[in-house]
N, C-alpha and C positions, 0 to 999 in steps of 0.2 A: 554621763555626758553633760556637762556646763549648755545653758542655753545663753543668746546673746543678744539683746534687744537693741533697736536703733530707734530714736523719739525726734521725730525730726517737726519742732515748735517754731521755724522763724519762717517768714514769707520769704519766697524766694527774688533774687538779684540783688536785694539790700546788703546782702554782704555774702560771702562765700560759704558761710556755712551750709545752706544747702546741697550745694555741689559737691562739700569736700564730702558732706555724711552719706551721697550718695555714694561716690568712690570709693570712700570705704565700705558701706554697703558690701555692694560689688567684689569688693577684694575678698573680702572676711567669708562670703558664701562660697566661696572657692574651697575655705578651710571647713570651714563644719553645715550643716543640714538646719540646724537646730538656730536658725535664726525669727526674730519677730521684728515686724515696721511698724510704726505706731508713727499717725498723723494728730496733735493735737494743735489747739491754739490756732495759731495761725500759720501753722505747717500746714493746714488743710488745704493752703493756698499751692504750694508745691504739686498736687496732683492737678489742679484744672490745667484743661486741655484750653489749646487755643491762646497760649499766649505769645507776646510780640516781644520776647526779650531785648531784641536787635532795637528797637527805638528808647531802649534808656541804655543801651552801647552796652550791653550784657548778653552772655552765653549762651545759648541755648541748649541747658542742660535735660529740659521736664521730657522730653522723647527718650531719652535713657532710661526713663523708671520703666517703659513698655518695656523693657530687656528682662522685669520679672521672672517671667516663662521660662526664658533660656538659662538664666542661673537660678531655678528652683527654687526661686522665694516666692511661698506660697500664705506666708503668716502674715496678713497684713491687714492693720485696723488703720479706721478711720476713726476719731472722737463726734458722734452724732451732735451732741452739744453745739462744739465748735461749728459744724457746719451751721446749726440752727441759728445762733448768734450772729454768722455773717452772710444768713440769707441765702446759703448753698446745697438745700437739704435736694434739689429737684435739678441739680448740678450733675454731666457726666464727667467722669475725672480717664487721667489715662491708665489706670491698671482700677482692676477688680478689687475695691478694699472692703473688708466687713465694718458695718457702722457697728461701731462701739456707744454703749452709756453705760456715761459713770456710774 
């Protein structure tokens, strides 16, 4: 069985990558079990809760990643670094991620 990783490294609303890697997320666990998420960088940003995407006239996609549960994606790191570096270590995010170090 192939496994499938998702690296999702940009902050989210600056531009659509977030949203689209999360849709396909979503899609692709439909197809196989054997998926991982991986936050680095400043993907770390992507999980904090609490944000206003509506005043920079952008989506509110980050309440979609709670949908974890329901489509069985249970692999999911966070890069402990990245958090340390932008001051996010004592941060709640919306889904249960394992901190990772490199």
């Amino acid at each position: 069985m192939k496994r499938i990783a998702f690296v999702f490294s940009t902050a989210p609303h600056g531009s659509a990558s977030g949203r689209e890697g999360l849709d396909a997320l979503l899609a692709t666990s439909a197809l196989t079990e054997a998926l991982g998420v991986f936050f680095i960088s400043d993907g770390v940003f992507q999980l904090l809760a609490g944000q206003k995407p509506d005043s920079v006239l952008a989506r509110d996609y980050i309440a979609t990643f709670k949908l974890f549960d329901l489509y069985d994606i249970d692999q999911c790191w966070i890069c402990a670094a990245s958090l340390r570096e932008r001051g996010l270590e004592n941060v709640n995010f919306v889904v249960d991620a394992r901190r990772l170090n490199p």
